[in-house]
C-alpha positions as CSV (number, residue, x, y, z in Angstrom):
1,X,0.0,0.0,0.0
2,X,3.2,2.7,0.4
3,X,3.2,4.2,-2.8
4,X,4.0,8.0,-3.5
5,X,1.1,10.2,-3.9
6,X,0.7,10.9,-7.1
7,X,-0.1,7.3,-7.6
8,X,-2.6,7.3,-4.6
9,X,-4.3,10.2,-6.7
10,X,-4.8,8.1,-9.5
11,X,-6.3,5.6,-7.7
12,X,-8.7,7.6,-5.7
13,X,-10.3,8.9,-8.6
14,X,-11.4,5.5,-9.2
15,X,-13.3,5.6,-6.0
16,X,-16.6,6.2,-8.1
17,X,-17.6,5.5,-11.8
18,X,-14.9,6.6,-14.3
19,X,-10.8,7.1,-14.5
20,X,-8.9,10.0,-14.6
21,X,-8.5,9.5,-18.6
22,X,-11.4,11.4,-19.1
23,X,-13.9,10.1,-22.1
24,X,-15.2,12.3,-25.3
25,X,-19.0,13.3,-25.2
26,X,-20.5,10.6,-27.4
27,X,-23.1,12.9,-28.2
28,X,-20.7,15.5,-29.2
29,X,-17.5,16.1,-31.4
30,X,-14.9,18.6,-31.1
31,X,-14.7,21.9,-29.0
32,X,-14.8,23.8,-32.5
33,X,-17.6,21.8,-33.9
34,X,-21.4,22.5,-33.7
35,X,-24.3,24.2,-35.6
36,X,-26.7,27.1,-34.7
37,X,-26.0,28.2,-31.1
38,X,-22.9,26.1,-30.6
39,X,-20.8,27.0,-33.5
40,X,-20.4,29.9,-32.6
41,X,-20.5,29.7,-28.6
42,X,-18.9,31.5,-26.4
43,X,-19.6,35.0,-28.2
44,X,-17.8,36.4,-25.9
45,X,-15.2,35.9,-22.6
46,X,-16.6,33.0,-21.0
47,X,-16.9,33.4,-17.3
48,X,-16.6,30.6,-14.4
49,X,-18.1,31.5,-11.0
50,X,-16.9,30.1,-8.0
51,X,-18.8,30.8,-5.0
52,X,-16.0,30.4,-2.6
53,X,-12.7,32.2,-1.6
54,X,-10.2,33.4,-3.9
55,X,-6.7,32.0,-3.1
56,X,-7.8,28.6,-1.8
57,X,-7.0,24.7,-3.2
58,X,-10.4,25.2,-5.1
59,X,-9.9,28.3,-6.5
60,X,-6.3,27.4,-8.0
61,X,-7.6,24.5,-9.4
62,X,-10.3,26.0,-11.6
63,X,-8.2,28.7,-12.6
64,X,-5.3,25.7,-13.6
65,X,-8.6,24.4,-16.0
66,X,-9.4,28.0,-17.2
67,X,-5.6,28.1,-18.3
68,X,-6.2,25.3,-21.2
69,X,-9.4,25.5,-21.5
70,X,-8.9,28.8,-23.3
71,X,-6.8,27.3,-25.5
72,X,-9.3,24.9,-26.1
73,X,-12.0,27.5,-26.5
74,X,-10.0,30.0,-28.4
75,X,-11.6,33.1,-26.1
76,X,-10.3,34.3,-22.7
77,X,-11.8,32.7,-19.7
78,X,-12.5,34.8,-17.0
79,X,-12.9,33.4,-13.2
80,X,-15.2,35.2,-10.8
81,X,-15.3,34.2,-7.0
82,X,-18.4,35.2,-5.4
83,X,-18.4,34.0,-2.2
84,X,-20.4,34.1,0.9
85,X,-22.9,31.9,3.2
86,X,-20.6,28.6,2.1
87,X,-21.2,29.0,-1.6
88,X,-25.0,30.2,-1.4
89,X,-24.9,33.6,-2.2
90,X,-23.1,32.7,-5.4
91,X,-25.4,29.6,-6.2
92,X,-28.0,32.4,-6.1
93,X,-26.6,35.0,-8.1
94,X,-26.0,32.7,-10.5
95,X,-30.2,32.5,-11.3
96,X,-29.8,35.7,-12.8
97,X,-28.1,34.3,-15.5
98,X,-30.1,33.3,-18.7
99,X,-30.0,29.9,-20.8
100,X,-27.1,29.7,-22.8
101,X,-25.2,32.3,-20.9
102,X,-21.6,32.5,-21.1
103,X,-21.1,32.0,-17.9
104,X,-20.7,28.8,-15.9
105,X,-20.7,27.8,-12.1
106,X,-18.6,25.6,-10.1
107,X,-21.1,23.4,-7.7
108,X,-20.6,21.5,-4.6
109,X,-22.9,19.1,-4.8
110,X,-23.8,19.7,-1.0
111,X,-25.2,22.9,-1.7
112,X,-27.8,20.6,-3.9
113,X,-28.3,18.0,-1.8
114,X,-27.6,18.7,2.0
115,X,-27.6,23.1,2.3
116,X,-31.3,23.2,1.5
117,X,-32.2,20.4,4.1
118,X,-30.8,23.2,6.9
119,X,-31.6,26.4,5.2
120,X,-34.0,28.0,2.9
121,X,-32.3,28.8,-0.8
122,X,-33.8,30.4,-3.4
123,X,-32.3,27.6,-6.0
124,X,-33.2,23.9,-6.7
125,X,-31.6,21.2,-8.8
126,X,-33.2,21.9,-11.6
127,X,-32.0,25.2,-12.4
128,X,-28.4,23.8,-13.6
129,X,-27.3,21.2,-16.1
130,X,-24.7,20.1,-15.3
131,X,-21.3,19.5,-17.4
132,X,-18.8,17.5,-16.4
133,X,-16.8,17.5,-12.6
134,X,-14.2,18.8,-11.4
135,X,-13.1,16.2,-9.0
136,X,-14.1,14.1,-5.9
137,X,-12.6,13.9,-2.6
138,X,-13.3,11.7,0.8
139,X,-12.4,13.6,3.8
140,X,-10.5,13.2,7.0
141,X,-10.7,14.1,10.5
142,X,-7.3,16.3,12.0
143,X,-6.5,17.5,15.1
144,X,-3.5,19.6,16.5
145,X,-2.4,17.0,19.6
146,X,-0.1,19.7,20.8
147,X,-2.8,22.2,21.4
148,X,-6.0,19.9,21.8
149,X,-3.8,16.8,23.9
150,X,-5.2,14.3,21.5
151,X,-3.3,12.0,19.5
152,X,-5.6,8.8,18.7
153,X,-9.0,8.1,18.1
154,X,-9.0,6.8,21.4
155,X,-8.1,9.7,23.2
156,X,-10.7,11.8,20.7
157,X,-13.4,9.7,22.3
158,X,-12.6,9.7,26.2
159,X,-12.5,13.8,25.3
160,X,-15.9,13.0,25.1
161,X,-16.7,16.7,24.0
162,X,-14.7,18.9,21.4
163,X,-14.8,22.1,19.5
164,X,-14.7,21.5,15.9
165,X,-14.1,24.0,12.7
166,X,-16.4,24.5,10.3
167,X,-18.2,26.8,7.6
168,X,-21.5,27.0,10.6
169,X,-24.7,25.0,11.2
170,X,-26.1,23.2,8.0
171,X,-22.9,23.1,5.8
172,X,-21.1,20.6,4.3
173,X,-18.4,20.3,6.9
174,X,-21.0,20.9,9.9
175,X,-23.0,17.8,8.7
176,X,-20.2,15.7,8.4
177,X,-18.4,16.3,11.3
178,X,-21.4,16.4,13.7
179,X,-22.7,13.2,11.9
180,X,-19.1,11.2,12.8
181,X,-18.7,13.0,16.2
182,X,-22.0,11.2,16.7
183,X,-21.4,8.2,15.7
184,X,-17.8,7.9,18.3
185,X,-20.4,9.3,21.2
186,X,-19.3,12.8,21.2
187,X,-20.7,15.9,21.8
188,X,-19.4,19.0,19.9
189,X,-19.9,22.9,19.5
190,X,-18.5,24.3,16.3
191,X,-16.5,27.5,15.7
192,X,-16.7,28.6,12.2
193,X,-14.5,30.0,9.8
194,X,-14.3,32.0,6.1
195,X,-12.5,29.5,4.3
196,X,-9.8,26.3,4.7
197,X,-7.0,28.4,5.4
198,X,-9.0,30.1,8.5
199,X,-10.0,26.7,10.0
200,X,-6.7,25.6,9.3
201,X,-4.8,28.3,11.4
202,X,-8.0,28.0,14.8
203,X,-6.6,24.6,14.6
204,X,-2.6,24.7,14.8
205,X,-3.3,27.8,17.1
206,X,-6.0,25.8,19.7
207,X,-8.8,28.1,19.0
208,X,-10.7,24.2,17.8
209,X,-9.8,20.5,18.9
210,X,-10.2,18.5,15.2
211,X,-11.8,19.6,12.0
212,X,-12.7,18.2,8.3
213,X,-10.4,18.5,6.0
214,X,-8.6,16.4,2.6
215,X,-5.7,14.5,2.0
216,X,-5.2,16.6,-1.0
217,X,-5.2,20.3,0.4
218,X,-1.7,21.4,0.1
219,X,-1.9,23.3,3.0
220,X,-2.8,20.8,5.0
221,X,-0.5,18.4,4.2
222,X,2.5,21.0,4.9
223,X,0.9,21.1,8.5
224,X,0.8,17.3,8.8
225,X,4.8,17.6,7.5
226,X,5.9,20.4,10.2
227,X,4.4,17.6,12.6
228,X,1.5,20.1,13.7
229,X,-1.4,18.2,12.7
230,X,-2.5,14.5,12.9
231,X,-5.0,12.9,10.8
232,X,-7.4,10.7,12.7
233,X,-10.2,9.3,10.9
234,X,-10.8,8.8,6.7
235,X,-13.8,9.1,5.8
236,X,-13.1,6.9,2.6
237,X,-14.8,3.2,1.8
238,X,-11.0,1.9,2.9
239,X,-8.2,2.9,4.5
240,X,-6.0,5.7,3.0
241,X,-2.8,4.0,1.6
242,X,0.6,5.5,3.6
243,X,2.1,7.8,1.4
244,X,5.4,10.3,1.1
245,X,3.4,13.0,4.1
246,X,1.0,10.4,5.5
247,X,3.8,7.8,6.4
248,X,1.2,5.3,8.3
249,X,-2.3,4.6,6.7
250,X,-5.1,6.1,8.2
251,X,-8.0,3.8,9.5
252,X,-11.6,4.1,7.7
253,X,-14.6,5.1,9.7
254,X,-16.0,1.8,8.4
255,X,-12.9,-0.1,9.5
256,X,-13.7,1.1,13.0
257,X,-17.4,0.0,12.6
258,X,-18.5,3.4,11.6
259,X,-21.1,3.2,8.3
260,X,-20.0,6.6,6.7
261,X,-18.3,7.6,3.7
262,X,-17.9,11.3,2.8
263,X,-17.2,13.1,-0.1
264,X,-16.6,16.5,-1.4
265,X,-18.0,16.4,-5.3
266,X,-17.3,19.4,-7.5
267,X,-18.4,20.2,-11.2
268,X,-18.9,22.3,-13.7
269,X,-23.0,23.4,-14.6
270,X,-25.1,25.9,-16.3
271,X,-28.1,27.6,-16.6
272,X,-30.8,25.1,-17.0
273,X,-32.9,25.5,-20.5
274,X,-29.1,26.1,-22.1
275,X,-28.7,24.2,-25.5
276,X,-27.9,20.5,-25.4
277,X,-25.0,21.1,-28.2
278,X,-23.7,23.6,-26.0
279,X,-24.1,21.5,-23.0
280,X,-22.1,18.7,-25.3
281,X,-19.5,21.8,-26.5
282,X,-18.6,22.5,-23.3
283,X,-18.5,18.6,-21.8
284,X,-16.1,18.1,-24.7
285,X,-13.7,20.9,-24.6
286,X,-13.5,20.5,-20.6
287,X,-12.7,16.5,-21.0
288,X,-10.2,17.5,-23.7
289,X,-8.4,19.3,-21.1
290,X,-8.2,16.5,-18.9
291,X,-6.8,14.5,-21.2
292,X,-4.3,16.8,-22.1
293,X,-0.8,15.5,-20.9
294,X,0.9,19.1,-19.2
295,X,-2.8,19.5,-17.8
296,X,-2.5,15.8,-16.1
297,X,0.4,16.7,-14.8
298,X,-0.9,20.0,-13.2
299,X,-3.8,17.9,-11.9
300,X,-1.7,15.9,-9.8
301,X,0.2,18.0,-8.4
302,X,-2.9,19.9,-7.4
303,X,-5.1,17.5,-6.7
304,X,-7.5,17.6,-9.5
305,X,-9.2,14.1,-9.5
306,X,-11.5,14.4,-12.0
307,X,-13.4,11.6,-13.6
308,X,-15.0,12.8,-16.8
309,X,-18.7,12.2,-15.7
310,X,-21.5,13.3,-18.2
311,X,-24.9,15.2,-16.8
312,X,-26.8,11.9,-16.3
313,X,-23.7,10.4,-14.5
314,X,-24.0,13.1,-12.2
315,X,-27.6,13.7,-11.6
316,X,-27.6,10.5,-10.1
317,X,-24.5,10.7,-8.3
318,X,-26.4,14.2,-6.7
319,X,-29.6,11.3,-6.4
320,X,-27.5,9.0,-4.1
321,X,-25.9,11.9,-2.3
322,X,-29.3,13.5,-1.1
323,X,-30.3,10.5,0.4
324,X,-27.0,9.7,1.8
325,X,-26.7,13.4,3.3
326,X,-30.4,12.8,4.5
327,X,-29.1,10.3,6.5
328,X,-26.6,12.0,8.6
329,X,-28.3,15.0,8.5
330,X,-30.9,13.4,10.9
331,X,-28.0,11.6,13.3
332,X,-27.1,15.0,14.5
């Protein structure tokens, strides 16, 4: 299972449906090919909205995407972060955008499938279509044992109550970390945070005990290297393979008897009623950039795992989410 990390990246975009070698569009041919609205789509700049920080893991990675897929395109592409309430106030802003806009959103499927469980949205599933992803990624449970005094599950559970980091009640990372905390018999009161980076730092500085976050954040793994934090839990199907930062495997929640799996899924969508050939343009120029050789390259480095999934692959993956997300929602 020791294997460097690049290779554990491969792998774990086989976690679901697909590979990393992303597929063509059956339906559709080359980014330059099309008739009527497609041919000659995008008119203008195209735009990609992210409704989360600027600077962060995320917001690198889609710019890394927007980098070839201009060149793929043959038009500038122009990313615009709009953040606010954990990606709802650009999810919103976004329904002012008419079909076959030249603009495009980046979507955590959470804001779909758990967000609107917790709080009232303005938007429902069935305003997007979506694309293709961007990538999908199980999560893990850190702690900083210096500042918290815990350095194994164990010791997480006689704590019996923690404060954990999060985005605040009804977001993707309060779900899932009340939902596990549950499950081990703990109690837990949340301090939130703008951003990765902020929950990060209340971590290594003691203002929280453990939080969410991914194998694949760069920043966290340089905190894991300096020795300041410790990874607990994976919240994977298996355990997560030792690799070059993570020298010993971490243990599954399932391993430990725990039925939970968790996963951050990202992609690409746009405004619902939007031309299916320029549904199919897009789907096509995208999965040509992930099939690109430099790009793959990028992508692992980064942490893109993308699988190439079509719109109907992942309006069912949203389908098994929600009820998934359903579940946990109601164990906290």
């Amino acid at each position: 299972m020791r294997r460097k990390i690049m290779s554990i990246l491969l792998a774990a975009s086989l976690l679901m449906s697909g590979c990393q070698a992303a597929p063509k569009a059956e339906s559709a041919g080359t980014a330059g090919e099309g008739s009527g609205a497609a041919a000659s789509y995008p008119a203008d700049n195209l735009r990609i909205i992210v409704p989360f920080a600027t600077g962060g893991a995320l917001d690198v990675q889609v710019r890394t995407v927007a980098r070839y897929l201009a060149d793929e395109l043959g038009t500038n592409i122009i990313v615009e972060n709009k953040k606010g309430a954990g990606g709802i106030v650009g999810m919103s802003d976004y329904l002012k955008e008419e079909p076959n806009t030249n603009t495009i959103l980046l979507i955590n499927s959470y804001l779909l499938t758990g967000t609107p469980l917790n709080t009232k949205v303005q938007y429902t599933t069935e305003d997007f279509v979506p694309i293709t992803d961007l990538k999908m990624i199980p999560y893990v449970l850190f702690t900083c044992p210096e500042k918290s005094g815990i350095h194994t599950l164990e010791e997480l559970k006689a704590a019996g109550s923690v404060k954990f980091g999060s985005d605040g009640p009804g977001t993707f990372l309060y779900t899932g970390t009340t939902a596990l905390l549950g499950n081990l018999g703990i109690t837990g009161a949340t301090v939130t945070h703008d951003g990765m980076t902020a929950g990060l730092s209340n971590m290594v500085t003691g203002v929280t005990d453990v939080m969410l976050s991914t194998t694949l954040d760069q920043a966290t793994r340089g905190y894991v290297k300096e020795g300041q934090l410790a990874p607990l839990v994976y919240l994977g199907d298996e355990d997560y393979p030792a690799d070059d930062v993570f020298t010993e495997g971490i243990p599954s929640a399932r391993s430990l008897g725990i039925d939970m799996d968790y996963y951050g899924f990202y992609y690409f969508a746009i405004r619902s009623g939007t031309d299916q050939e320029i549904v199919d343009k897009l789907y096509t120029a995208i999965n040509n950039v992930y099939q690109n050789a430099d790009f793959q390259k990028d992508a692992q480095e980064l942490g893109i795992l993308f699988q190439g999934k079509n719109g109907a692959e992942i309006n069912t993956f949203i389908e098994e989410e929600s009820k998934t997300v359903a579940k946990y929602t109601a164990q906290k």
